[in-house]
N, C-alpha and C positions, 0 to 999 in steps of 0.2 A: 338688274340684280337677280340673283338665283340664289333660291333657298332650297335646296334638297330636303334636310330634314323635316321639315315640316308637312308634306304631302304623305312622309311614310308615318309618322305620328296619326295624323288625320286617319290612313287608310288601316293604322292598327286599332285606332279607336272606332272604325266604323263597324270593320267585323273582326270584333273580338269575339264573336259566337260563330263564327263563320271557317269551315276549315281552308286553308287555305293552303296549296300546298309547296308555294313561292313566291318569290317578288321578285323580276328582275328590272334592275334599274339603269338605262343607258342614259350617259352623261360621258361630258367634258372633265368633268371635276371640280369642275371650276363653283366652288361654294362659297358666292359673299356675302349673305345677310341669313338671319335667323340662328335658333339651334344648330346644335353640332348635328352632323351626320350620324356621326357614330352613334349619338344616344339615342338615334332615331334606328340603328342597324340595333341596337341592345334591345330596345322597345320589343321590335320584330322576333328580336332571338328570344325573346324568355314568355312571347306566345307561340312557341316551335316554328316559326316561320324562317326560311332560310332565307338572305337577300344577296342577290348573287349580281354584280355589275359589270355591266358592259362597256369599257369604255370606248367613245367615237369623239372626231372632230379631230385636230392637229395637237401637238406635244408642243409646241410653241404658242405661247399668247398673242394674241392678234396685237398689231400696234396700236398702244393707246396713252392717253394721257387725262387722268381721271383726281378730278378735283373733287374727293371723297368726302368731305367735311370742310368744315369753317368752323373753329369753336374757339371760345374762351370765356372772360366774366359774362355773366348774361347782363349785370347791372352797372352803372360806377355814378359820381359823380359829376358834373361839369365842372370843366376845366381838369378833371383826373387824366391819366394815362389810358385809354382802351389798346387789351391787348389781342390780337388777336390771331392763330394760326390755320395757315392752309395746310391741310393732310393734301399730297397727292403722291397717287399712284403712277408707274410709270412702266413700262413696255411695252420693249421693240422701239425704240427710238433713241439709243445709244450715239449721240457725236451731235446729233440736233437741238439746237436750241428755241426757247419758245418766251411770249412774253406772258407773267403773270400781274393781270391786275385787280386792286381793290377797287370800290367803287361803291357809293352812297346813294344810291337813285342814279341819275345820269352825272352825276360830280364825282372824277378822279381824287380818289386818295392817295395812292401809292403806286408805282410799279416799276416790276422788274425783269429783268432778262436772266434765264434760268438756262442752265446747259447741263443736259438730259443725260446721268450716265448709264450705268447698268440697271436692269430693269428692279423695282423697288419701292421706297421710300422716299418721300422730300416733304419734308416742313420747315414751311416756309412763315419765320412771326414776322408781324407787323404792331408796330408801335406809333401809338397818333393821341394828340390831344381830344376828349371830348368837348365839341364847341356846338354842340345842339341838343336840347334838351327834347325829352321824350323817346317813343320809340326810336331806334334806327336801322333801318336794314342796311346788313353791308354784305357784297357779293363778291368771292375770288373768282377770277375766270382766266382761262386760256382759250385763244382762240385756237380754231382747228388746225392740226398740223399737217401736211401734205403728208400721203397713207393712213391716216388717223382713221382706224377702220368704225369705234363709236365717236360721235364729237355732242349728244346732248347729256353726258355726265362730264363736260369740260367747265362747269360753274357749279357753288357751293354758296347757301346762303346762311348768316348770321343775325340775331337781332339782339340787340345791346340797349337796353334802357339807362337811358342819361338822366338822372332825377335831377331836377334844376337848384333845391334849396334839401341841405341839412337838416334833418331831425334838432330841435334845440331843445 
């Protein structure tokens, strides 16, 4: 994960009495998690700070396939429907296909054979009875794909509480 914004926030709030007479920031661009940049480049701008970027690394995304999240109800009943979706991300891996599965602890729930196209988007739902009560973690994952240049963001975990008995 990389969070740009958030380091320029920090170093506007360190020295705000501090003159400073630039930032410059070398990066990929590549910004997944936290605040925006920009409101982090605004912070900068309206303490007179200019933030000037340099960018380094390749114009193409390394080949990956990123199992970004696992979400849906956090609760249901037994015996209800749990729904649940895989967010993943995809580049560099156009015509390859991969398998994705669910899983319960070491017990298969679901899976399936995904074929990768343009780099992007894929959500993927899964729909299954709840037949165990209490917590349950449930995990999407891909195995590594030949060039897969990260392969430990290839799983996503969930926990879905199964309450056994009705409020009456």
């Amino acid at each position: 994960e990389t969070d740009l914004a958030t380091p320029l926030f920090k170093l506007a709030e360190r020295h705000a009495q501090d003159s400073i007479a630039a930032v410059v920031l070398c990066s990929d661009g590549r910004h997944t998690t936290g605040p925006q940049p920009e409101d982090a480049a605004h912070a900068l701008g309206g303490r007179g700070i200019p933030l000037y970027t340099l960018g380094i690394g390749s114009v193409k995304n390394p080949p990956d396939v990123c199992v970004a999240r696992l979400d849906g109800a956090l609760s249901v009943f037994l015996d209800e429907t749990i729904r649940l979706t895989a967010h993943i991300k995809v580049s560099g891996m156009k015509g390859k296909s991969c398998s994705l599965a669910l899983t319960r602890g070491d017990k298969p729930i679901q899976q399936r054979e995904l074929k990768l196209g343009d780099d992007g988007w894929l959500h993927e739902n899964f729909e299954f009875p709840a037949d165990k009560a209490g917590p349950n973690v449930f995990t999407a994952s891909i195995k590594p794909l030949p060039g897969e240049v990260m392969t430990d963001n290839n799983s996503a975990e969930a926990i879905v509480d199964v309450a056994g008995d009705r409020l009456k």
